[in-house]
N, CA, C and O atoms as a CHARMM CRD file, in Angstrom:
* protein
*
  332
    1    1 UNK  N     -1.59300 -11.38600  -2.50600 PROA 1      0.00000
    2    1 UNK  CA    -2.05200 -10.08400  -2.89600 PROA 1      0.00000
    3    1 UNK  C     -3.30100 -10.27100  -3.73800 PROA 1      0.00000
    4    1 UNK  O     -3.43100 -10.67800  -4.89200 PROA 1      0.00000
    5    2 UNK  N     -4.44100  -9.74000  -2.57600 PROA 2      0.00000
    6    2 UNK  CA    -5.61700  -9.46800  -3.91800 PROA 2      0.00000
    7    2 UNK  C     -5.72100  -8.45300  -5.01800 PROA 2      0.00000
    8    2 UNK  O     -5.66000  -7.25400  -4.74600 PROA 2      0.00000
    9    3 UNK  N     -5.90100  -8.95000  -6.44800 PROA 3      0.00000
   10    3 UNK  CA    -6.73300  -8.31700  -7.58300 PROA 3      0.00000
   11    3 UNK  C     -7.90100  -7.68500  -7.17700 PROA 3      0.00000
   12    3 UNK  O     -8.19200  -8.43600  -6.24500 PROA 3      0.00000
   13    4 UNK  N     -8.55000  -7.07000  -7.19300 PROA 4      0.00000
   14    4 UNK  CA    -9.77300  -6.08500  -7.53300 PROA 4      0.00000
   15    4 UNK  C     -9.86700  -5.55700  -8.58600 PROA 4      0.00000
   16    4 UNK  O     -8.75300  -5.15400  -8.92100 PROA 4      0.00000
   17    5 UNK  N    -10.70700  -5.30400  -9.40100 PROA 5      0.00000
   18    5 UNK  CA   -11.06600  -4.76900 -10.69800 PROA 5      0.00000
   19    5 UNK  C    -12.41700  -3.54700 -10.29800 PROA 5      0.00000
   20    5 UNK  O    -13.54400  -3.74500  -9.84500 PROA 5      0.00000
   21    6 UNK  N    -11.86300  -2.53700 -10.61200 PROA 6      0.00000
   22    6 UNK  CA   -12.81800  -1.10700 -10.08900 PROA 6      0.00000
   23    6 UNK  C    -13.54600  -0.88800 -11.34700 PROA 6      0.00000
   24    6 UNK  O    -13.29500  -1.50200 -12.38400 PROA 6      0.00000
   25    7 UNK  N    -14.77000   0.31800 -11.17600 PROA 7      0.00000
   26    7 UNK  CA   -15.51100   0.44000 -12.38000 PROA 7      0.00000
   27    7 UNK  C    -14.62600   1.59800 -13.11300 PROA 7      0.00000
   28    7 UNK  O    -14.82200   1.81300 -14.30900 PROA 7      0.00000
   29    8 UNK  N    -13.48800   2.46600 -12.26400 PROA 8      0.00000
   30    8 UNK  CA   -13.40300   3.28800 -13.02000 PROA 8      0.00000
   31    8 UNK  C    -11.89800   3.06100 -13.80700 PROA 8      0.00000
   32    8 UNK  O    -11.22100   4.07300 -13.98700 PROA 8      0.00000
   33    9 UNK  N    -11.46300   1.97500 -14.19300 PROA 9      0.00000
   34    9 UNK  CA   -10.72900   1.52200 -15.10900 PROA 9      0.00000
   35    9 UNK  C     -9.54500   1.00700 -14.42300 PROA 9      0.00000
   36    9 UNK  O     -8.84300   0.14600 -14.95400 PROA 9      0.00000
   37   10 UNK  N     -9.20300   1.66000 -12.87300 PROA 10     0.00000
   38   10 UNK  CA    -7.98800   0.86000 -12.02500 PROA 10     0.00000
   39   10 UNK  C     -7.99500  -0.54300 -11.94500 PROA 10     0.00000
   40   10 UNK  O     -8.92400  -1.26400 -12.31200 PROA 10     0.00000
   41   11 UNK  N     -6.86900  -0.92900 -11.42600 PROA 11     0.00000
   42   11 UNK  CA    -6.59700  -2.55000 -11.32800 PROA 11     0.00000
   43   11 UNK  C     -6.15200  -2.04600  -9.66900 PROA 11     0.00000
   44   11 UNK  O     -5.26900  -1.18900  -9.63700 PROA 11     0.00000
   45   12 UNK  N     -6.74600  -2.55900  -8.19800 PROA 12     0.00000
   46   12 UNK  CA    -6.64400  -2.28300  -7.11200 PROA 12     0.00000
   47   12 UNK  C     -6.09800  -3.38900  -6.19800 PROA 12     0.00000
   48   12 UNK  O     -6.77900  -4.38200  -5.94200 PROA 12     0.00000
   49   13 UNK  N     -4.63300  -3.17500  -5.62000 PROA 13     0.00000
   50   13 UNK  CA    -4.16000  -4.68300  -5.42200 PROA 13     0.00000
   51   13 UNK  C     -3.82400  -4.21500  -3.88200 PROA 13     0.00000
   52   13 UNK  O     -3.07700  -3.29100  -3.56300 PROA 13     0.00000
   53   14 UNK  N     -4.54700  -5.06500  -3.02800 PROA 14     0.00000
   54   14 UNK  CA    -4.26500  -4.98600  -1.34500 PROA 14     0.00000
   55   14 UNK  C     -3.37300  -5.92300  -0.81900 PROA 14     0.00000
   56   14 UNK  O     -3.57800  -7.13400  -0.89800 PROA 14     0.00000
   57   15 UNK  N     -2.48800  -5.47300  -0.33600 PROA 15     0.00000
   58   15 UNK  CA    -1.37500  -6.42200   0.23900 PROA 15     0.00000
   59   15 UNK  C     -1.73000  -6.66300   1.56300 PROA 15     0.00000
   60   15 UNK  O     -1.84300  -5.80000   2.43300 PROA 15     0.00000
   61   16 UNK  N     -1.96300  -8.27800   1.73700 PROA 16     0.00000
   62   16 UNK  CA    -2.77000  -8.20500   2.81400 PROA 16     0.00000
   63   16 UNK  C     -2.01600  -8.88400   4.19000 PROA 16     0.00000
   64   16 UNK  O     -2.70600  -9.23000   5.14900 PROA 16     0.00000
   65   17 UNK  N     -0.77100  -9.01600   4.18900 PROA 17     0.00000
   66   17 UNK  CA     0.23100  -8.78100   5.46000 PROA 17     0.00000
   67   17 UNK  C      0.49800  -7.61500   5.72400 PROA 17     0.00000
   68   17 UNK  O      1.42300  -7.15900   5.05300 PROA 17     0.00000
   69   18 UNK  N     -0.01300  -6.85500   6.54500 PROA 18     0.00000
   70   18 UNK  CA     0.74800  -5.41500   6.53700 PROA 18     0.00000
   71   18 UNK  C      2.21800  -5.18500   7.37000 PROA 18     0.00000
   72   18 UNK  O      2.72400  -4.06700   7.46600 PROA 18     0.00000
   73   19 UNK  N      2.79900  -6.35900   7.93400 PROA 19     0.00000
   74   19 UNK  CA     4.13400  -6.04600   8.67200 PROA 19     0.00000
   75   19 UNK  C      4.89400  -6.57400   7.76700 PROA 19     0.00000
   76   19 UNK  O      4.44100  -7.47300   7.05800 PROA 19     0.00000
   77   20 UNK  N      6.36600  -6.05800   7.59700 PROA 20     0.00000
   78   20 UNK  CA     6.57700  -5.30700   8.91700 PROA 20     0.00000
   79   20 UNK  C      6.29200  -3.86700   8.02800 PROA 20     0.00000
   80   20 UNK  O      6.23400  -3.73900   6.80500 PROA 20     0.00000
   81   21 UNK  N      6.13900  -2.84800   9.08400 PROA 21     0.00000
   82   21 UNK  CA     5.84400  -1.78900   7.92000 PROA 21     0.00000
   83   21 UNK  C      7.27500  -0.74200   7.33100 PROA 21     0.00000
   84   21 UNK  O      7.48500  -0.18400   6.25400 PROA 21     0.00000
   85   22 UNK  N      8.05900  -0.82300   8.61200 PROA 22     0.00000
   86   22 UNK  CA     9.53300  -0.61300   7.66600 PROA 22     0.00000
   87   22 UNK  C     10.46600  -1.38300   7.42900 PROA 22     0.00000
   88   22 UNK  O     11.07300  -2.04600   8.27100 PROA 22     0.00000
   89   23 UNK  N     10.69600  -1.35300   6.02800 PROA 23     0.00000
   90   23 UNK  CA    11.17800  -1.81800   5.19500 PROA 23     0.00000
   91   23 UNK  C     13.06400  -1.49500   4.99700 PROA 23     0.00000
   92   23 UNK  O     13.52500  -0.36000   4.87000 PROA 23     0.00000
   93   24 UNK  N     13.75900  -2.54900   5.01200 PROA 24     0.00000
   94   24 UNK  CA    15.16300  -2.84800   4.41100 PROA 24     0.00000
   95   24 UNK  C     15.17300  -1.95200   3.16700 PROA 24     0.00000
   96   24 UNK  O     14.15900  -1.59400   2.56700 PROA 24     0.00000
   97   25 UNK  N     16.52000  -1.60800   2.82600 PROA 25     0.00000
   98   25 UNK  CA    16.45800  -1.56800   1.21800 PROA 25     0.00000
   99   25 UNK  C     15.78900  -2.04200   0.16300 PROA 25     0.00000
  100   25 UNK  O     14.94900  -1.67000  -0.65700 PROA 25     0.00000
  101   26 UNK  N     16.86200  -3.62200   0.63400 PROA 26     0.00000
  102   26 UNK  CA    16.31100  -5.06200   0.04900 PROA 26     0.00000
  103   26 UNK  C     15.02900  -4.97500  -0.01800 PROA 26     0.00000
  104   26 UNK  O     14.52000  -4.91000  -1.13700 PROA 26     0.00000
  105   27 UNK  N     14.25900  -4.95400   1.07600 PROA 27     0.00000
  106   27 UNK  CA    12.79000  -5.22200   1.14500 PROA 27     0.00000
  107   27 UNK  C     12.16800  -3.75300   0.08700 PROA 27     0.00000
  108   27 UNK  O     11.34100  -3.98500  -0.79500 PROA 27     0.00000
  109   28 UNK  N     12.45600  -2.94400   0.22100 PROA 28     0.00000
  110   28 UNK  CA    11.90900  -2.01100  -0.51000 PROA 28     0.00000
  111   28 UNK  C     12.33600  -1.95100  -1.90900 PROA 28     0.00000
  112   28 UNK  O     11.57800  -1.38400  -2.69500 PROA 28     0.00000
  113   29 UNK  N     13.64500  -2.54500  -2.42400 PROA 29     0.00000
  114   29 UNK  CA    13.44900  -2.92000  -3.65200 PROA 29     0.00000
  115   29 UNK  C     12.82000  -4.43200  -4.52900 PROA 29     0.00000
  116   29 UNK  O     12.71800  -4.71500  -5.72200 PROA 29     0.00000
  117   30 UNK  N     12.49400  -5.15600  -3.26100 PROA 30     0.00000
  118   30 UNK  CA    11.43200  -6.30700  -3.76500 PROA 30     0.00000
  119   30 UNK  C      9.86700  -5.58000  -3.94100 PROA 30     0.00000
  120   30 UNK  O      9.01800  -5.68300  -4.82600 PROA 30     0.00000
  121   31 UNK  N      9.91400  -4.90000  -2.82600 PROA 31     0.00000
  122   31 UNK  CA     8.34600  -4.25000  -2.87800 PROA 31     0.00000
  123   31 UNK  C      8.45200  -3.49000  -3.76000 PROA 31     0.00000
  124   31 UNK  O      7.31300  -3.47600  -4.22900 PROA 31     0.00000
  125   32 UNK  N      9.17000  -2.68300  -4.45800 PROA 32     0.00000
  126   32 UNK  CA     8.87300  -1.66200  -6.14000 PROA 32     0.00000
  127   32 UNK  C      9.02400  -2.55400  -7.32000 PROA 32     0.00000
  128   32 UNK  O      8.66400  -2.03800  -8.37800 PROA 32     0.00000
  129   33 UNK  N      9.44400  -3.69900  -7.38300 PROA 33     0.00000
  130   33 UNK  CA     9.57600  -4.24600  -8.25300 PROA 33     0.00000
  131   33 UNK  C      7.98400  -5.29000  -7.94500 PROA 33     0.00000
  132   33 UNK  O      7.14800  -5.35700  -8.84600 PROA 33     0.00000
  133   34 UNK  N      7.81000  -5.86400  -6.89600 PROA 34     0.00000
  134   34 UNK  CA     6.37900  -6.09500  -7.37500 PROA 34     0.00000
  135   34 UNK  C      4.96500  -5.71200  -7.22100 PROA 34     0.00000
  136   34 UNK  O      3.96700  -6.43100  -7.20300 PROA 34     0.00000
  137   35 UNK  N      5.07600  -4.48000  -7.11700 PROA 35     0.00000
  138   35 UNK  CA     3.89900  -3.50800  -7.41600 PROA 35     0.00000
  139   35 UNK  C      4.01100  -2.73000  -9.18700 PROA 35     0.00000
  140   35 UNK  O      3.11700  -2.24800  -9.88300 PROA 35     0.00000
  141   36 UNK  N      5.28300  -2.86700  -9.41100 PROA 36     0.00000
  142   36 UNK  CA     5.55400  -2.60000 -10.92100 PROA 36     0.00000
  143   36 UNK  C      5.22900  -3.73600 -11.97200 PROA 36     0.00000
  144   36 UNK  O      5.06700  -3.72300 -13.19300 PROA 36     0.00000
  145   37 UNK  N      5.20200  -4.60300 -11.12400 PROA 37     0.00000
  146   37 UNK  CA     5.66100  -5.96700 -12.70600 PROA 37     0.00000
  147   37 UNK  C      3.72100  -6.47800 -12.47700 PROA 37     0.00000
  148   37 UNK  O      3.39700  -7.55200 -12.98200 PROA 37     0.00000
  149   38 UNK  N      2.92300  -5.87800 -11.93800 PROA 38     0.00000
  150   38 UNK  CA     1.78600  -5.93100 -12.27300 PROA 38     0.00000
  151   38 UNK  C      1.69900  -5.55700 -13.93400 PROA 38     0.00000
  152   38 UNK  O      2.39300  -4.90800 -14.71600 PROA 38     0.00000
  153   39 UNK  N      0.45800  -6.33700 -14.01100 PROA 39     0.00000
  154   39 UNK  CA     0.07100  -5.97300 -15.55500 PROA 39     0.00000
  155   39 UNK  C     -0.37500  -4.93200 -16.05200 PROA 39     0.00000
  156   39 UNK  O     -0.06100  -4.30000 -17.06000 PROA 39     0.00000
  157   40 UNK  N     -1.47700  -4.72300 -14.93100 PROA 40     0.00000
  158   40 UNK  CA    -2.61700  -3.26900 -15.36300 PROA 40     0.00000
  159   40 UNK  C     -2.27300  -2.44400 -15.21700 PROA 40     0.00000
  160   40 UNK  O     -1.52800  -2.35300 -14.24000 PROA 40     0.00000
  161   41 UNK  N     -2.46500  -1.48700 -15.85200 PROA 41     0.00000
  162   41 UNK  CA    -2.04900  -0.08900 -16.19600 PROA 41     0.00000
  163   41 UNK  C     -3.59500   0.62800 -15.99400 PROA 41     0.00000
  164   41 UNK  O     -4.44900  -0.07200 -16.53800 PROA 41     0.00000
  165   42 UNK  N     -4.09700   1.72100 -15.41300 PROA 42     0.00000
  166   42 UNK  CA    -3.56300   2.35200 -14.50900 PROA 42     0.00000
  167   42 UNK  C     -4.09100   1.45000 -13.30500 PROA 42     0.00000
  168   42 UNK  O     -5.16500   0.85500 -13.39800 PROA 42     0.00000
  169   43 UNK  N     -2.91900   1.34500 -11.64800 PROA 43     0.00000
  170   43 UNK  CA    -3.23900   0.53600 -10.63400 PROA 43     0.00000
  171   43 UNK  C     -2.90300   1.57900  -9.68800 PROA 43     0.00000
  172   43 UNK  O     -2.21500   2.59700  -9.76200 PROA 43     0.00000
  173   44 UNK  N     -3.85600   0.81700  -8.42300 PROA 44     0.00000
  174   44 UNK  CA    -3.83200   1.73200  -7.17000 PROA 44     0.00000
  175   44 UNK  C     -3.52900   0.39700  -6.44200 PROA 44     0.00000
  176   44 UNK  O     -3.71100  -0.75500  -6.83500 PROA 44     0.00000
  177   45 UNK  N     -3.01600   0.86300  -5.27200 PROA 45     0.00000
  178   45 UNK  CA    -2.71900  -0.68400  -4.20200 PROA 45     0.00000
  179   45 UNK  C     -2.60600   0.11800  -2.42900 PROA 45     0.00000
  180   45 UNK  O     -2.44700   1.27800  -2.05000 PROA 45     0.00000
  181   46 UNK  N     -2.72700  -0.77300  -1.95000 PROA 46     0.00000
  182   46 UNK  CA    -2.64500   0.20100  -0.09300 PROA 46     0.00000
  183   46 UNK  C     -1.93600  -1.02400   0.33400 PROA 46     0.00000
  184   46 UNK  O     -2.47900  -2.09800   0.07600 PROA 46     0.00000
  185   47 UNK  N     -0.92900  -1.01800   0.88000 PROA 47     0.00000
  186   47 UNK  CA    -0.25400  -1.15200   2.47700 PROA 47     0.00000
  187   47 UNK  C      0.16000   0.06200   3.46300 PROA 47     0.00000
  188   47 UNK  O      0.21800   1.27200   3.24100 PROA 47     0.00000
  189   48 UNK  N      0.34200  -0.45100   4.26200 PROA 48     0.00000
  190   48 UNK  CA     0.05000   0.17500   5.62500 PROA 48     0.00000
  191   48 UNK  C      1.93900  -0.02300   5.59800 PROA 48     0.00000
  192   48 UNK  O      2.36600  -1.10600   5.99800 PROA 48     0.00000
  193   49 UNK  N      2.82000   0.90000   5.18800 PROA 49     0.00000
  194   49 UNK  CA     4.03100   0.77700   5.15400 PROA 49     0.00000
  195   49 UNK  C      4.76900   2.05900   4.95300 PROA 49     0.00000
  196   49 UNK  O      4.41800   2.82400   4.05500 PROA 49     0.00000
  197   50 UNK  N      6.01300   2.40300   5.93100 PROA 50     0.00000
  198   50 UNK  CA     6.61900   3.47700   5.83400 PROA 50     0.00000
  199   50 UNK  C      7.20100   4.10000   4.37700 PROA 50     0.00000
  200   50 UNK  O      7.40000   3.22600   3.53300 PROA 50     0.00000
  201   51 UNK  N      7.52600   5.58600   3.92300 PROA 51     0.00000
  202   51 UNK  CA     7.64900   5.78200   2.51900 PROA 51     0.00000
  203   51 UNK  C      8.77500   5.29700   1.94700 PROA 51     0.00000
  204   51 UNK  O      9.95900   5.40800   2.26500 PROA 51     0.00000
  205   52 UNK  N      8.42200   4.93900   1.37000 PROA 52     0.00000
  206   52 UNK  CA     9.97800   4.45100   0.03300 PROA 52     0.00000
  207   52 UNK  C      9.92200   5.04300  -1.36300 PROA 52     0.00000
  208   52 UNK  O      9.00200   4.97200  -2.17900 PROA 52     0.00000
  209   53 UNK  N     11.32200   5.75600  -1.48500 PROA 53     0.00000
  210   53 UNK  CA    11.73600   6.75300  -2.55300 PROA 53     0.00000
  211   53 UNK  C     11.54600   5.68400  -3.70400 PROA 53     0.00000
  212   53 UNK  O     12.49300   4.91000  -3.56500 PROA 53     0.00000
  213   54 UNK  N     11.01700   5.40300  -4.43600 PROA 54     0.00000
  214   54 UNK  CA    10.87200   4.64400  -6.03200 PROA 54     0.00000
  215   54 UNK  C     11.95600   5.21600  -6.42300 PROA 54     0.00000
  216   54 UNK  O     12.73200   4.33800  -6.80000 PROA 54     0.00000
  217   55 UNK  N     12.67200   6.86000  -6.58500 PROA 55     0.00000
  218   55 UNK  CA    13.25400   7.31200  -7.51800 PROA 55     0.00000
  219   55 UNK  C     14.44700   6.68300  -7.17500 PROA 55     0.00000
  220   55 UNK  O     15.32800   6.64800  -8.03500 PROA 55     0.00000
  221   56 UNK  N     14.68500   6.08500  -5.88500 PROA 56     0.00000
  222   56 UNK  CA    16.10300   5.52300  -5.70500 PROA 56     0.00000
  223   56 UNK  C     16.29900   4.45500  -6.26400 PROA 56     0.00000
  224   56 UNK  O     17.42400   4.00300  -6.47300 PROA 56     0.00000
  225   57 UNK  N     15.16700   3.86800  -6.60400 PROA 57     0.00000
  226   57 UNK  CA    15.44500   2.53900  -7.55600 PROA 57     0.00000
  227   57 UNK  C     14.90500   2.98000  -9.02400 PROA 57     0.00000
  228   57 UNK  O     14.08500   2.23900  -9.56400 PROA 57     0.00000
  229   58 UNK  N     15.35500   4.21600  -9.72300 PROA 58     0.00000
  230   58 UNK  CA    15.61200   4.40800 -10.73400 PROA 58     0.00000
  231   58 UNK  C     14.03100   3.62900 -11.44500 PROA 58     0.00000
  232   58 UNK  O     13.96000   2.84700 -12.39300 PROA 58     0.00000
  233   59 UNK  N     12.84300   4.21300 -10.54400 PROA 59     0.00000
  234   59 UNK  CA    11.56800   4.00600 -11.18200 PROA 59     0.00000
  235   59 UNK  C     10.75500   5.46500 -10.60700 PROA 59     0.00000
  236   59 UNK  O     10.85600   5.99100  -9.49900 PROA 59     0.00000
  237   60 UNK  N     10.12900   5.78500 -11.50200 PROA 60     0.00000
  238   60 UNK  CA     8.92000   7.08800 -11.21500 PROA 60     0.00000
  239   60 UNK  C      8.26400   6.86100  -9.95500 PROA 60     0.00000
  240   60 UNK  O      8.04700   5.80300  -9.36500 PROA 60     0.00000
  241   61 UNK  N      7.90200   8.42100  -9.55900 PROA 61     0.00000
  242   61 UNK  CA     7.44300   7.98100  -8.47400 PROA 61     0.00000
  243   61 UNK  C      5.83900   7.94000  -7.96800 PROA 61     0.00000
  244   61 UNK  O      5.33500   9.05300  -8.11400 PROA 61     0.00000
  245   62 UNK  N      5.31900   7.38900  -7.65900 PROA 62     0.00000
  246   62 UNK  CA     3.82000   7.01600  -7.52800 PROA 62     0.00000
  247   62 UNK  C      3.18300   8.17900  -6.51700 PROA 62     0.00000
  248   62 UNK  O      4.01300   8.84800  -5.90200 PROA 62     0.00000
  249   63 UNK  N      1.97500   8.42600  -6.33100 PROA 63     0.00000
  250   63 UNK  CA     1.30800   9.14200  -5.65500 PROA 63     0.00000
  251   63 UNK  C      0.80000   8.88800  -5.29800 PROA 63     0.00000
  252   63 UNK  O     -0.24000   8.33500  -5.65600 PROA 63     0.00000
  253   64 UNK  N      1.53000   9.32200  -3.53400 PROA 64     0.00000
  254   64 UNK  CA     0.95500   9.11400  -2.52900 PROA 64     0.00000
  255   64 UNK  C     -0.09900   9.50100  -1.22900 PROA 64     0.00000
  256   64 UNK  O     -0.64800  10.60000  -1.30800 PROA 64     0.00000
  257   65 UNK  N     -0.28400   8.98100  -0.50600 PROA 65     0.00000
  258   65 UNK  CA    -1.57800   9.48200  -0.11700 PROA 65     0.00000
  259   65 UNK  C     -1.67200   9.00700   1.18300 PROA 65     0.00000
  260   65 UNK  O     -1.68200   7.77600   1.20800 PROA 65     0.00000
  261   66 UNK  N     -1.77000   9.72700   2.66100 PROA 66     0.00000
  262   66 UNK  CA    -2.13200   8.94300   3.90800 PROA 66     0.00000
  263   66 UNK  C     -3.78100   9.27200   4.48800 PROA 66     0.00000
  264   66 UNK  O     -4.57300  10.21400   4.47200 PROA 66     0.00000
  265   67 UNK  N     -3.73100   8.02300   4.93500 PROA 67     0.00000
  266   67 UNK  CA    -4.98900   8.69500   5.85800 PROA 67     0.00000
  267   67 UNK  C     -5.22800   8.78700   7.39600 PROA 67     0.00000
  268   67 UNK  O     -4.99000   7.85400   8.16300 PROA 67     0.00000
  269   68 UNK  N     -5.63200   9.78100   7.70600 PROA 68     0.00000
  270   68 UNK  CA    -5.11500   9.91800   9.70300 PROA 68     0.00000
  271   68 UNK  C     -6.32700   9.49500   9.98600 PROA 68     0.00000
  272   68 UNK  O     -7.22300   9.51500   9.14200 PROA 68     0.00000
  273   69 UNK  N     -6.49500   9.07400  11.17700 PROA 69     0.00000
  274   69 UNK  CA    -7.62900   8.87600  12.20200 PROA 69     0.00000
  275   69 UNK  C     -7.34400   9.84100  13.63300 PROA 69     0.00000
  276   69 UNK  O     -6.40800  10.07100  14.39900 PROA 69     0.00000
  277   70 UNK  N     -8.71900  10.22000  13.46800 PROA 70     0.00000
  278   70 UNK  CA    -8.88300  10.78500  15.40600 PROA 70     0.00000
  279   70 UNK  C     -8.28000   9.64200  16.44900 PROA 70     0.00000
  280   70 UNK  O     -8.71400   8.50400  16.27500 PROA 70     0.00000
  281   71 UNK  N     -7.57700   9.78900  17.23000 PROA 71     0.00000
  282   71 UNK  CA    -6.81700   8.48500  18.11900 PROA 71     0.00000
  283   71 UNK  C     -8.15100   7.92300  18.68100 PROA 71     0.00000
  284   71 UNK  O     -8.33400   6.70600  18.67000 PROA 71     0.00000
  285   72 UNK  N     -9.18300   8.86000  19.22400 PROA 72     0.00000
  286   72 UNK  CA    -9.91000   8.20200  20.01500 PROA 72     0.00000
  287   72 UNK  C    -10.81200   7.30200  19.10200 PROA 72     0.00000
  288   72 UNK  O    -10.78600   6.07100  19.09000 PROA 72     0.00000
  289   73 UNK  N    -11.55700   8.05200  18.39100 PROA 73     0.00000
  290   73 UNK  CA   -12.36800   7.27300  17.01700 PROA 73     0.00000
  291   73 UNK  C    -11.48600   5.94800  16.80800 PROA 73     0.00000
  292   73 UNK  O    -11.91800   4.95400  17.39200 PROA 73     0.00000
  293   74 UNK  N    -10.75600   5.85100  16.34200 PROA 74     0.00000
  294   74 UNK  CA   -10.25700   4.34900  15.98800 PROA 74     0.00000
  295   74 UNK  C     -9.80200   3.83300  16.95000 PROA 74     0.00000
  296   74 UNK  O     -9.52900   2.65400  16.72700 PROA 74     0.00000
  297   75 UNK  N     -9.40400   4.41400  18.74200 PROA 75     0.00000
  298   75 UNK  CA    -9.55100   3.58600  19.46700 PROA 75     0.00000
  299   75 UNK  C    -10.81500   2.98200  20.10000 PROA 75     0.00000
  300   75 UNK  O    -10.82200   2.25300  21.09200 PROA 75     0.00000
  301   76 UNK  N    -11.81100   3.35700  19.44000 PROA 76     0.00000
  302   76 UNK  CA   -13.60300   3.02700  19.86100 PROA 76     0.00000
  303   76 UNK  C    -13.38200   1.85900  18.40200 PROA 76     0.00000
  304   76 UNK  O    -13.52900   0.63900  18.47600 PROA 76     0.00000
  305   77 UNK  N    -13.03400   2.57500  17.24700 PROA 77     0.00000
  306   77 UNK  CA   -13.71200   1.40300  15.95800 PROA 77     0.00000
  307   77 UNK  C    -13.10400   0.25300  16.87900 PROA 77     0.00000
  308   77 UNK  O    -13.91400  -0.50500  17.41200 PROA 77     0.00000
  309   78 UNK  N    -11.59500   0.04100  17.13400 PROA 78     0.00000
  310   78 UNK  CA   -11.04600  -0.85900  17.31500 PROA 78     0.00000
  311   78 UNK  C    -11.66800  -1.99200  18.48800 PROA 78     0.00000
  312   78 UNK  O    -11.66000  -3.22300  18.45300 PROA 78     0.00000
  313   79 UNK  N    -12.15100  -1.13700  19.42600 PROA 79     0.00000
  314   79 UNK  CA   -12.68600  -1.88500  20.28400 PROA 79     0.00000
  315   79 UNK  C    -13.90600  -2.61800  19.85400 PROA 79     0.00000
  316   79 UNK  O    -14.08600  -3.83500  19.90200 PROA 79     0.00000
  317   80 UNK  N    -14.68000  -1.73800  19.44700 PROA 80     0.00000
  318   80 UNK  CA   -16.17600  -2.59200  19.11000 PROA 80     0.00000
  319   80 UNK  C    -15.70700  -3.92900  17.91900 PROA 80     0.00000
  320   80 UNK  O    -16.13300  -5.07700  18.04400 PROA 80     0.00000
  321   81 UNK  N    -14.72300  -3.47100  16.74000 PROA 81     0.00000
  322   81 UNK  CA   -14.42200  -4.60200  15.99200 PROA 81     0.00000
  323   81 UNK  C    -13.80900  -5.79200  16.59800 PROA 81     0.00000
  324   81 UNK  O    -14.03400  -6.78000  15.90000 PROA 81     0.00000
  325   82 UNK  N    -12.90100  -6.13200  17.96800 PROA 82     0.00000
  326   82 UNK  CA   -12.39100  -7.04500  18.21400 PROA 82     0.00000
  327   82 UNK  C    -13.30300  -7.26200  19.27500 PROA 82     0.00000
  328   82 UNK  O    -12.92900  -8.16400  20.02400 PROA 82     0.00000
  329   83 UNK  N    -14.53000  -6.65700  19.62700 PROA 83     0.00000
  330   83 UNK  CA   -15.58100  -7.07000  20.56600 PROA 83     0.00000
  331   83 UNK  C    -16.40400  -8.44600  20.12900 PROA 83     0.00000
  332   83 UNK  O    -17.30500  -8.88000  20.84600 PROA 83     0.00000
């Protein structure tokens, strides 16, 4: 997991395996516990992973955020990038 340090005071951490994207229990209470036991206060982070309730593991819950693509648009980015 990369660190990033932003100008506007976040600590920005990219998890850079994105599978699998749904997650076990298990797996979803390893993944809240280490996006929590980061240091920086305030942090933003992105995986590409189905939602998981924080409140079920008796932690607050973070705000979330998706982003859609036009199918065709990112089936063009996709092509030209693995071109």
């Amino acid at each position: 997991m990369d660190c990033i340090f932003q100008d506007n005071h976040f600590t920005h951490y990219r998890f850079g395996k994105p599978d699998p994207r749904h997650l076990t229990e298990s797996e979803q209470k390893i993944h809240v516990n280490r996006v929590l036991s980061k240091p920086y206060r305030p942090l933003s982070y992105d995986r590409h992973v189905h939602f998981i309730d924080f409140s079920a593991f008796n932690e607050s819950m973070p705000i979330w955020f998706s982003i859609m693509r036009d199918p065709i648009d990112k089936f063009v980015s996709r092509y030209y990038y693995n071109r």
